[in-house]
N, CA, C and O of each residue as an XYZ file, in Angstrom:
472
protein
N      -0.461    -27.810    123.539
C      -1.239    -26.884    122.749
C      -2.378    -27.648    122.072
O      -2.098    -28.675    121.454
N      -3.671    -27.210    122.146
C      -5.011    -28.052    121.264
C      -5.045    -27.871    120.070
O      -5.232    -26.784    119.523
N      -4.896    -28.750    119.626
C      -5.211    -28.684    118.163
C      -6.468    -28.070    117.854
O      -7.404    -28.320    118.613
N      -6.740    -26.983    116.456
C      -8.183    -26.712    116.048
C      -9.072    -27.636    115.587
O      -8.759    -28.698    115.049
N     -10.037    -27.292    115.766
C     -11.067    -28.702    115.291
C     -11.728    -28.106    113.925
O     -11.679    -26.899    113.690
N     -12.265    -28.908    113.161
C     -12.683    -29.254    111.689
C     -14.010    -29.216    112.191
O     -14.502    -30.265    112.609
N     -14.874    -27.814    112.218
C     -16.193    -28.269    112.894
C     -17.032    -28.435    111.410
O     -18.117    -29.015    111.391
N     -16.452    -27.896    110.234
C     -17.450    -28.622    109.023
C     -17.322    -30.100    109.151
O     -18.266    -30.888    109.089
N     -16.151    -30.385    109.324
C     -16.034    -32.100    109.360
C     -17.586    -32.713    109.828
O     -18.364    -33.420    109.187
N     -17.728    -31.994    111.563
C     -18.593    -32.231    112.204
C     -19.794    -32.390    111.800
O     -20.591    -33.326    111.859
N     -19.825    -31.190    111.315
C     -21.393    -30.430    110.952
C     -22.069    -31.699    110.012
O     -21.407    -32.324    109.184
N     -23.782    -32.002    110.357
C     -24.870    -32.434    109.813
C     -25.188    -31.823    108.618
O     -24.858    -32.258    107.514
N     -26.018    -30.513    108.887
C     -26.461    -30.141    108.637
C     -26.476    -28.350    108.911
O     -26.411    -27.930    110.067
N     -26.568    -27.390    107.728
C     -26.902    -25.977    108.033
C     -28.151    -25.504    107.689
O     -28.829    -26.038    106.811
N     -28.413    -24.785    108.160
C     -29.632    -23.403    107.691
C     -29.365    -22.004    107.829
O     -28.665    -21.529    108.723
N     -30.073    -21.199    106.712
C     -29.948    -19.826    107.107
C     -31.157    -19.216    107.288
O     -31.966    -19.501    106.405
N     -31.463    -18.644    107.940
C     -33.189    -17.583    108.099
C     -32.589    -16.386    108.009
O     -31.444    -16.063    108.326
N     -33.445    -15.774    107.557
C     -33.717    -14.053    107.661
C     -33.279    -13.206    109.269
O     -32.922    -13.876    110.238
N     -33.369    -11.902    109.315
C     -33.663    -11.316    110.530
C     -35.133    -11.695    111.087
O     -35.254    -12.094    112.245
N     -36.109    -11.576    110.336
C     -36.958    -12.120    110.638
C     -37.496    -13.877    111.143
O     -38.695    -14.107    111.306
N     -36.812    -14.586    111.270
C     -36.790    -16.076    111.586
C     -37.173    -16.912    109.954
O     -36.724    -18.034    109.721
N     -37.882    -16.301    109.140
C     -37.902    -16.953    108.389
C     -36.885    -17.486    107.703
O     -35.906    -16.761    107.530
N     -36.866    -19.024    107.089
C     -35.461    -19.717    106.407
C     -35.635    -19.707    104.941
O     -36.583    -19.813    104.163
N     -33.990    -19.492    104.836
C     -33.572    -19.189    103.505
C     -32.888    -20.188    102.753
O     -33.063    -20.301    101.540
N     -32.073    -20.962    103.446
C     -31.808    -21.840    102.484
C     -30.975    -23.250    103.632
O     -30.290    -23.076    104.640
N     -31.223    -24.040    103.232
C     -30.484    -25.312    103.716
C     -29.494    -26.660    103.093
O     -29.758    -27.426    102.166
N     -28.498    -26.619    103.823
C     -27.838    -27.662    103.701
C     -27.729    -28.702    104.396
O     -27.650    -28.481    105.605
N     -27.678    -30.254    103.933
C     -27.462    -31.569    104.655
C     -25.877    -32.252    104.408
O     -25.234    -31.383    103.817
N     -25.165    -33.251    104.594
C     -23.881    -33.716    104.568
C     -25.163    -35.326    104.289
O     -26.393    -35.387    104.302
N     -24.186    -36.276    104.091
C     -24.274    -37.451    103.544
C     -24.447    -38.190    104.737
O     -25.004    -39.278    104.884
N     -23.918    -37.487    105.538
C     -23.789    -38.392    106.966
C     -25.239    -37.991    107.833
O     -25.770    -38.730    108.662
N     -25.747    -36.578    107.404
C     -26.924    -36.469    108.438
C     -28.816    -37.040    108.036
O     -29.210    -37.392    106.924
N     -29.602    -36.971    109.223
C     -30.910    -37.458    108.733
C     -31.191    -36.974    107.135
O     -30.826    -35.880    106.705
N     -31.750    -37.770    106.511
C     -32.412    -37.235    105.394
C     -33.897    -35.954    105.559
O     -34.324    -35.083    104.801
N     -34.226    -36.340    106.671
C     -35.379    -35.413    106.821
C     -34.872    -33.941    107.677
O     -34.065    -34.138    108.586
N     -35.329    -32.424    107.415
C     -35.456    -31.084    107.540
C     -36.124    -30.918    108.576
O     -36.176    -29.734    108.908
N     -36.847    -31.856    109.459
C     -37.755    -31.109    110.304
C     -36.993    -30.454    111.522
O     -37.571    -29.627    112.228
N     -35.944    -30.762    111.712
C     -35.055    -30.001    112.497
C     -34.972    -28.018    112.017
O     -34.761    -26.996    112.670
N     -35.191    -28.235    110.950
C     -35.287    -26.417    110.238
C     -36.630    -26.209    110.837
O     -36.832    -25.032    111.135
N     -37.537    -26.972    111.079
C     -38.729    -26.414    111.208
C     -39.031    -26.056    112.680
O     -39.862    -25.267    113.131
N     -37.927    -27.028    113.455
C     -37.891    -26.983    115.054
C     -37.495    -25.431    115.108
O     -38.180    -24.540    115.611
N     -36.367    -25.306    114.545
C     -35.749    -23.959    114.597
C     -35.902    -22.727    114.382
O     -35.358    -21.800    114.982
N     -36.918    -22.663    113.204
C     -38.147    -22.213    112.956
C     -38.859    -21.199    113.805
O     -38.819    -19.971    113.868
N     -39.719    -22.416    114.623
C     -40.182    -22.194    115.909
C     -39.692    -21.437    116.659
O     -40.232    -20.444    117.147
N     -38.353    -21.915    116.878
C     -37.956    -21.191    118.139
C     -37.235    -19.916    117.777
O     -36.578    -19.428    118.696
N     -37.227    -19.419    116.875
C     -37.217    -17.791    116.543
C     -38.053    -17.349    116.781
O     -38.011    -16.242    117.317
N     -39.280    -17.989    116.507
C     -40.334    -17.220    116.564
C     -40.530    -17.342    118.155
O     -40.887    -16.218    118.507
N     -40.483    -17.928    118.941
C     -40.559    -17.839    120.368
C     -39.347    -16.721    120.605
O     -39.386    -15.698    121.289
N     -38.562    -17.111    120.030
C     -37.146    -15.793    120.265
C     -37.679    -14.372    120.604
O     -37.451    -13.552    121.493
N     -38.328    -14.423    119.726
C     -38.633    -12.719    118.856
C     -39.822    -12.215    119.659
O     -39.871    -11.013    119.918
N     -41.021    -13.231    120.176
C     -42.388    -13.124    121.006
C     -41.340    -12.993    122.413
O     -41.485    -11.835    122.805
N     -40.540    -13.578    123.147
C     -40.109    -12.843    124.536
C     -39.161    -12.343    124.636
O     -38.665    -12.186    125.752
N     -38.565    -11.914    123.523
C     -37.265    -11.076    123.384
C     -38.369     -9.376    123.447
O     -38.018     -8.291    123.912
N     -39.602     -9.717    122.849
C     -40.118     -8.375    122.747
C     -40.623     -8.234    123.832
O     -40.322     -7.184    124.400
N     -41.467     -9.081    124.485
C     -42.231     -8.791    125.702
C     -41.495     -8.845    127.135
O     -41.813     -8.233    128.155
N     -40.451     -9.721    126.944
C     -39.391     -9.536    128.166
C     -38.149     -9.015    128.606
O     -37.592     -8.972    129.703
N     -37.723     -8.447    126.922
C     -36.605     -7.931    126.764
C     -35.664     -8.635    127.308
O     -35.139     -8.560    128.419
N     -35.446     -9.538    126.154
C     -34.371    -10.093    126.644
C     -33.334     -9.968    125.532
O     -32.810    -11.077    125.429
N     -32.931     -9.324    124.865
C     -32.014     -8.567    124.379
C     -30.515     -8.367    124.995
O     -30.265     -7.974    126.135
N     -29.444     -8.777    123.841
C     -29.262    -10.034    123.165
C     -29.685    -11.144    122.707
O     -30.369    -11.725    123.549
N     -29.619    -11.498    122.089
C     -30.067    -12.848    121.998
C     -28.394    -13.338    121.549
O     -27.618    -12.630    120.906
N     -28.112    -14.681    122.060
C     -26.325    -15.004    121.959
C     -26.863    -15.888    121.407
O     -27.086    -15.765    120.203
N     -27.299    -17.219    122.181
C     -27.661    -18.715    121.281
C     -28.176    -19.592    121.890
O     -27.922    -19.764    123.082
N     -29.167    -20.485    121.095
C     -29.792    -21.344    121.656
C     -29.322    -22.823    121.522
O     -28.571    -22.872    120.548
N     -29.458    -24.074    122.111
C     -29.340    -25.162    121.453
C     -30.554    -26.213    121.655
O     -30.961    -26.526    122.773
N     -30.982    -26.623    120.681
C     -32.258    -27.387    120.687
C     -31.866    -28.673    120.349
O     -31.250    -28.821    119.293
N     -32.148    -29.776    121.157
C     -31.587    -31.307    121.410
C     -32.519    -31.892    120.710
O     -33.610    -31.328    120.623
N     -32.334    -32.958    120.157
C     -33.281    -33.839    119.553
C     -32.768    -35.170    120.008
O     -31.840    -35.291    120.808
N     -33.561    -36.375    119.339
C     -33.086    -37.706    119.775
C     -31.559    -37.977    119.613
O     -30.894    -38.250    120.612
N     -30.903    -37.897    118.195
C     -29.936    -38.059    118.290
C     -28.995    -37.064    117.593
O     -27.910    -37.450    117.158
N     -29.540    -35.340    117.445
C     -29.008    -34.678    117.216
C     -29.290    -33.226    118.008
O     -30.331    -33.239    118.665
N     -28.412    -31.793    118.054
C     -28.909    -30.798    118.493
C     -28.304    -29.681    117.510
O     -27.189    -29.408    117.066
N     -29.671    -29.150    117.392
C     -29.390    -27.631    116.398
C     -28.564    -26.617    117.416
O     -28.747    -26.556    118.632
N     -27.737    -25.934    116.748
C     -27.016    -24.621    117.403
C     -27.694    -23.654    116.806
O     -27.752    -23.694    115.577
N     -28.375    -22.547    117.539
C     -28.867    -21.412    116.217
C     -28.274    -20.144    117.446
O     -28.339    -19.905    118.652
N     -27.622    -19.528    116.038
C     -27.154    -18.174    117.005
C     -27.239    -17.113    115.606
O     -27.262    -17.448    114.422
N     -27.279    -15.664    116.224
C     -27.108    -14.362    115.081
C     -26.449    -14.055    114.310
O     -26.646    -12.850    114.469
N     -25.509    -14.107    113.238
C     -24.773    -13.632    112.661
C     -25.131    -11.851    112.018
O     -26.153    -11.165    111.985
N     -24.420    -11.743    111.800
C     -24.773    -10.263    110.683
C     -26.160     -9.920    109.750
O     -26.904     -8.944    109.657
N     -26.098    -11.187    109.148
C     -27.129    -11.260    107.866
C     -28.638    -11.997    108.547
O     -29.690    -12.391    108.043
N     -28.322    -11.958    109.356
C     -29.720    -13.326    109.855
C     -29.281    -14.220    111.056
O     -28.217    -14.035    111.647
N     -29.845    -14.842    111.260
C     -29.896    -16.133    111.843
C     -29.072    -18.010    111.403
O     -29.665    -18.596    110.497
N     -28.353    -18.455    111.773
C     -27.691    -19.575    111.419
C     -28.135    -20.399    112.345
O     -28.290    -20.011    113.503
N     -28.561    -22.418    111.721
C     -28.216    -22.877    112.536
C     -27.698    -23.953    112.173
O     -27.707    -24.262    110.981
N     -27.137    -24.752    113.122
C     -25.556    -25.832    112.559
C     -26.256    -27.262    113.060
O     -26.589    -27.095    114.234
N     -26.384    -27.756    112.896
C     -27.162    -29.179    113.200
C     -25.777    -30.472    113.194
O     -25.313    -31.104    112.245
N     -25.379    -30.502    114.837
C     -24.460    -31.618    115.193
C     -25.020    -32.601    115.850
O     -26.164    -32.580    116.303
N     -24.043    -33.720    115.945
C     -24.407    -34.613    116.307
C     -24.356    -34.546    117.826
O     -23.411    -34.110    118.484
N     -25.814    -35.172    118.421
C     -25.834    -34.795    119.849
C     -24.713    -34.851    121.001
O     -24.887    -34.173    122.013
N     -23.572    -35.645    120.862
C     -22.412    -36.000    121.672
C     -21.478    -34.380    121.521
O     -20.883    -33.852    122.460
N     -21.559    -33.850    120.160
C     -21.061    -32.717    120.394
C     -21.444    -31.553    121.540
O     -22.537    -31.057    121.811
N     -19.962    -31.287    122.168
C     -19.938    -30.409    123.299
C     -20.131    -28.806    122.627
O     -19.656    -28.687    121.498
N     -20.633    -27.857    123.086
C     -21.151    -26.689    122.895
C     -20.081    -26.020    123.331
O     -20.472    -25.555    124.402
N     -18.307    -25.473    123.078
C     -18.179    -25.014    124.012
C     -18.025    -23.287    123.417
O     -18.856    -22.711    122.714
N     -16.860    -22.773    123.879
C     -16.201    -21.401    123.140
C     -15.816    -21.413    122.071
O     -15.960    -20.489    121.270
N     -15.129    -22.699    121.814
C     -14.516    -22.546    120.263
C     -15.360    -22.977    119.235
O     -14.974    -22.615    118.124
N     -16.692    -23.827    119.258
C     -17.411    -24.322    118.401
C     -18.385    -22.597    118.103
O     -18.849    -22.153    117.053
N     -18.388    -21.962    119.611
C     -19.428    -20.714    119.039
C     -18.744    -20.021    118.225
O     -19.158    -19.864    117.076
N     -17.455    -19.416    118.685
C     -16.616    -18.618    118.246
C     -16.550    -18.877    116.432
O     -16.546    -17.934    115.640
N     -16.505    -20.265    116.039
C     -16.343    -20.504    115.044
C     -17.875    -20.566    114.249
O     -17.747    -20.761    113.041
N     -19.024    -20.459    114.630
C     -19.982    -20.584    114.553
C     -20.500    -19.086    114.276
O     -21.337    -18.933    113.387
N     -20.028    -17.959    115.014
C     -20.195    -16.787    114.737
C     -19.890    -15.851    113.336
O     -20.402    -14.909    112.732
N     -18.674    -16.784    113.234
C     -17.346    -16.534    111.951
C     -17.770    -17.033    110.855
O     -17.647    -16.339    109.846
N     -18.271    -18.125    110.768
C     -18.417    -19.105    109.698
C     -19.366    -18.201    108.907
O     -20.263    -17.524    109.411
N     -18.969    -18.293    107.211
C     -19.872    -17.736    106.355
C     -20.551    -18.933    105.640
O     -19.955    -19.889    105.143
N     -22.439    -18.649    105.677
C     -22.510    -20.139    104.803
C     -22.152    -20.165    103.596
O     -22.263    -21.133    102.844
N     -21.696    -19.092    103.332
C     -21.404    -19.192    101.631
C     -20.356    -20.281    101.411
O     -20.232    -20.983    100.407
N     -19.377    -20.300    102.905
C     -18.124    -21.053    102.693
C     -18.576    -22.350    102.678
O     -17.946    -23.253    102.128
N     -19.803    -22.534    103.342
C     -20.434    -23.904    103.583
C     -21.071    -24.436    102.232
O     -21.203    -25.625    101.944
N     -21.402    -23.474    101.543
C     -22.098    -23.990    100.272
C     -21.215    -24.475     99.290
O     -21.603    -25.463     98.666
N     -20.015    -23.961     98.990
C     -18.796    -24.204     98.458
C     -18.248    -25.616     98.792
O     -17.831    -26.385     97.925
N     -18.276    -25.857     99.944
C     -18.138    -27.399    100.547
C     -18.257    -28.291    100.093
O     -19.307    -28.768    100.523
N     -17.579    -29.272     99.042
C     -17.930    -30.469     98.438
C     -19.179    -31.227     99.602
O     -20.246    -31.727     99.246
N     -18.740    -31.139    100.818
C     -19.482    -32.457    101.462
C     -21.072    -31.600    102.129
O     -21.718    -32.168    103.010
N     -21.401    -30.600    101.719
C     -22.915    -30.401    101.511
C     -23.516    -30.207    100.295
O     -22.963    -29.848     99.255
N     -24.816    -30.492    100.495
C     -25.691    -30.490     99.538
C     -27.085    -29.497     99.691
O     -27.872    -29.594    100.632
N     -27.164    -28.908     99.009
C     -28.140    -27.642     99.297
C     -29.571    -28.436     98.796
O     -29.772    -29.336     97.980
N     -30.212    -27.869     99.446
C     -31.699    -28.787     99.134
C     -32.873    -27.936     99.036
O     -33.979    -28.432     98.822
């Protein structure tokens, strides 16, 4: 039987945006880059979301993952907006990281001794 995984353990870094792509608030862990420009990557790519989701209909939108040197943002829909989870690049993407990714409230994340809202 697999044990569940501790994906806050994991987690870098969070963000939240609006329905609209715009971001609302962010968190870092001790362990991730000091610099945000990863929110700003992500950013972006809502806004690319939203420009061929309209013109190509591509509706749903489930989730994206955007790789960086040595990290990759997860951004997928929740209820309230947009989330995205910033792991470390070796992390595997699979069912249970979305599943839990879908679920996760950031409120629970803000509560989190080991983030820091910025």
């Amino acid at each position: 039987m697999a044990s569940e995984v501790d994906y806050e353990a994991i987690l870098l870094g969070a963000a939240a945006f609006d329905l609209s792509g715009l971001p609302k608030e962010y968190l870092t862990t001790t362990r991730s880059v000091q610099s945000i420009t990863w929110v700003q990557s992500v950013f972006q790519s809502l806004g690319m979301r939203s420009l061929l989701g309209s013109s190509l209909r591509l509706e749903p939108f489930q989730y994206c993952v955007l790789h960086g040197r040595s990290c990759s943002a997860l951004v997928l829909r929740q209820a309230q907006g947009y989330v995205s989870f910033l792991l470390p690049r070796s992390q595997l993407v699979d069912p249970s990281l979305l599943q839990w990714a879908r679920t996760v409230r950031f409120g629970d994340l803000k509560r989190n001794p080991a983030f820091q809202t910025i």
